[in-house]
N, C-alpha and C positions, 0 to 999 in steps of 0.2 A: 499075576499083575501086582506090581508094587503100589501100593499108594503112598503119597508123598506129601498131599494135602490135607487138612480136617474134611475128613467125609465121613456122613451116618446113611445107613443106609435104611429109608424110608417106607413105609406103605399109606398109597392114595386113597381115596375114600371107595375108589372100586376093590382095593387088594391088593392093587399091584406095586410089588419091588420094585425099588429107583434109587440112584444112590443120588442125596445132595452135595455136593461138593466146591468148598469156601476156597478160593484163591487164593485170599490170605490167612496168614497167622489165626484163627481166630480162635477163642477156647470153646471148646464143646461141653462145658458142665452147665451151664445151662439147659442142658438139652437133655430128656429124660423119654423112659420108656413109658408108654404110655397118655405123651401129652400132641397136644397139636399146633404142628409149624405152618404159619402165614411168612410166604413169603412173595412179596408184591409184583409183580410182573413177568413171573418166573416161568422159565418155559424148557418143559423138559427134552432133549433129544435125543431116542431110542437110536444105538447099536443094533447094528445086525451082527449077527455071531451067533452061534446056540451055547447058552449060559451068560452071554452080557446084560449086564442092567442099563437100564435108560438112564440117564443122566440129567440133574440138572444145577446148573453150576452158577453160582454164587461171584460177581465179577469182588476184586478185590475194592475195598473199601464199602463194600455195599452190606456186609455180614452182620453190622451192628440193625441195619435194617429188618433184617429177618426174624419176628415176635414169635416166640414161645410162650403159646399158653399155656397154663398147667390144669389142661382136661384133656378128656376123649374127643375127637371129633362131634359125636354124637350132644354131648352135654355141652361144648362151644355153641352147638347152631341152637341146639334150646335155650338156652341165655341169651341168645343175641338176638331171638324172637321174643325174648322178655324185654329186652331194654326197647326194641322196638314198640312197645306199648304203652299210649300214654295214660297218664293220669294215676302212674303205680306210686311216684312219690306222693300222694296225697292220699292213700291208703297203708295203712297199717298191716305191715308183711307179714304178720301173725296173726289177729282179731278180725281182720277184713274192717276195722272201723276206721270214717271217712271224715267225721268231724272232729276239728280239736287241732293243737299243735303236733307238729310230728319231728323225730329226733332223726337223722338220715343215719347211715351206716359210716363212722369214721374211715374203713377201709375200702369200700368199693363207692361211696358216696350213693348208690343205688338204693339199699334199702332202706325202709320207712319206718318207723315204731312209736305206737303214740305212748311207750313207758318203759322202766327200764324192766318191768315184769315179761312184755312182751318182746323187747329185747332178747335178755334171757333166752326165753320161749322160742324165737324165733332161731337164734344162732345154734343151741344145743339140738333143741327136740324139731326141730323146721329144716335141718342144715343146712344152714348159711356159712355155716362156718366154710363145710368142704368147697361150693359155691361163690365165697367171698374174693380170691383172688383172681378166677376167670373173672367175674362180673371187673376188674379191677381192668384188668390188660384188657376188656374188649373195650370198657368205657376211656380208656388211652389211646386205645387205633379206634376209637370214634368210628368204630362199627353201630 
């Protein structure tokens, strides 16, 4: 089989091989081993044949749509059970302390920090760091 389109060839959260595949032009470097693709309405259509992948195809101009996070599936859904939680911005993402002024995280706006000690504390030894860019893209698609 020739391909002729941007297509990656994917695995779902059960394991199973699919290829996605963009109609148009569109660049794949965005897109990385390891990270997980939201793509909104998307519906795959399985091939019959023995060795064909199921398919699901990307209509053209819709590819800028389709969010690349940069995590595992696994660490997306645990995040996005975090942001579901309220009352995290008025605790301290490292001390667990509740009273006082709190500084938010410049990058994901998510975390909390009542100093730039726990700051620190939090981003190196807490990893936010690795953390900090999913927490970004999911609070964008207002998951």
């Amino acid at each position: 089989m020739t391909i002729t389109k941007p297509t990656l060839i994917v695995t779902d959260r059960t394991g199973v091989d699919f290829a996605l595949l963009f109609e148009d032009g569109i660049s794949l470097k965005r897109f990385r081993k390891g990270y997980t693709i939201v793509a909104a309405n998307a519906r795959r259509t399985d091939r019959e044949g023995e060795g064909k992948k199921a398919v699901v195809r990307i209509p053209a101009g819709q590819g800028g749509d389709v969010k690349v996070v940069p995590g595992s599936l696994e660490r997306v859904t645990e995040l996005g059970i975090v942001l579901d939680t309220e009352g995290l911005d008025r605790k301290c993402a490292a001390c667990g302390k509740t009273e006082g002024t709190f500084m938010k995280c410049t990058g994901c706006g998510f975390a909390a920090y009542c100093g730039k000690d726990c700051q620190v504390t939090g981003w190196a030894e807490l990893d936010h760091k690795s953390n900090c860019k999913v927490l970004k893209v999911l609070q964008d698609m207002s998951i």
